[in-house]
C-alpha positions as CSV (number, residue, x, y, z in Angstrom):
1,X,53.0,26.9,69.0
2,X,54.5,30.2,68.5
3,X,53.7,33.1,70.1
4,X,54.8,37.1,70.0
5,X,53.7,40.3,70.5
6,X,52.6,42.7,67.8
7,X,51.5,46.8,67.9
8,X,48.0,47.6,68.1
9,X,47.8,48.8,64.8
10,X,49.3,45.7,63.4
11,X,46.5,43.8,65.2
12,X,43.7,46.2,63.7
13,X,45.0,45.6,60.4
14,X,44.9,42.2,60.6
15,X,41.8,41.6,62.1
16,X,40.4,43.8,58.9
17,X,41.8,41.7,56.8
18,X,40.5,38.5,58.4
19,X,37.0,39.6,58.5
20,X,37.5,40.6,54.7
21,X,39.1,37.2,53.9
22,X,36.1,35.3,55.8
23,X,39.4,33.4,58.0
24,X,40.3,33.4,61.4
25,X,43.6,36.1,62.4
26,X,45.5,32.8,63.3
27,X,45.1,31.2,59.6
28,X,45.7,34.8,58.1
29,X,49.1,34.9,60.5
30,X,49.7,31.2,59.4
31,X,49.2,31.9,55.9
32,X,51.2,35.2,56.2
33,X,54.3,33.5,57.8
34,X,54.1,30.5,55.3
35,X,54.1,33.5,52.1
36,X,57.2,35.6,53.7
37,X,59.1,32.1,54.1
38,X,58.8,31.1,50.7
39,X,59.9,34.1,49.5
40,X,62.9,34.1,52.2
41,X,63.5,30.8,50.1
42,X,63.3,32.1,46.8
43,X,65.7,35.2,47.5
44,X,68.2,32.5,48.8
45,X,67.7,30.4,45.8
46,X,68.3,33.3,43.6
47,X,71.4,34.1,45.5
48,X,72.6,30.7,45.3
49,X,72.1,30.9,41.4
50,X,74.0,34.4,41.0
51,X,76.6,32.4,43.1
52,X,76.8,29.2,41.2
53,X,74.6,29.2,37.9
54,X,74.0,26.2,36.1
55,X,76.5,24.2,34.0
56,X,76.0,23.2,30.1
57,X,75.3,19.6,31.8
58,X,72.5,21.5,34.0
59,X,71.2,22.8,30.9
60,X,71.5,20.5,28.3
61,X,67.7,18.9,28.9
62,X,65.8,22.5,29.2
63,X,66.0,23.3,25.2
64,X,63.7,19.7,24.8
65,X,60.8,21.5,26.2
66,X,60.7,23.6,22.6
67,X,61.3,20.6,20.2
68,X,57.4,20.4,20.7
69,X,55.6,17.3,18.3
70,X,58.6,15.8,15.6
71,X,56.0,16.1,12.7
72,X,52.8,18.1,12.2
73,X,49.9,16.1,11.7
74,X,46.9,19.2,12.4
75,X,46.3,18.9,8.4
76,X,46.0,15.2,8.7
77,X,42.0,15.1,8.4
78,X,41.8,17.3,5.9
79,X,44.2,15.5,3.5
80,X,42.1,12.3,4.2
81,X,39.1,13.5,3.2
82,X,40.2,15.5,-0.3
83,X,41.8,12.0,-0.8
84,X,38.9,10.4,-0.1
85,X,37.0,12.7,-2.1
86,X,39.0,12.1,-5.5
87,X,38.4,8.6,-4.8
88,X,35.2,8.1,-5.4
């Protein structure tokens, strides 16, 4: 459990919002506290990255995400059926 003090206007605010949001003030504080720690992370992460980006190694996987299907077989059915179609 954590507990600290906040100004009164803080505490009207966030009441406001909890009524808006339908949630208690202690899941809006949770939530709240949860958000600005991720984004605490992400900053560091970031800084960490401007500090050491990533090798070639690192990289060499991320350009197989846009190879995307070896062949295109979309026209497939329709070839089948004009095939079939001169067949008979």
């Amino acid at each position: 459990m954590v507990s600290f003090r906040v100004d009164d206007d803080d505490v009207r605010r966030v009441d406001e919002w909890a009524n808006r949001l339908h949630v208690d003030r202690t899941t809006l504080l949770r939530d709240a506290l949860t958000a600005y720690l991720a984004r605490l992370a992400g900053e560091h992460d970031a800084a960490a990255y401007q500090r050491q980006p990533f090798t070639d190694e690192e990289l060499a996987l991320a350009a197989a995400e846009d190879w995307g299907p070896a062949e295109d077989w979309s026209d497939l059915a329709a070839w089948l059926d004009e095939r079939d179609a001169t067949r008979s």
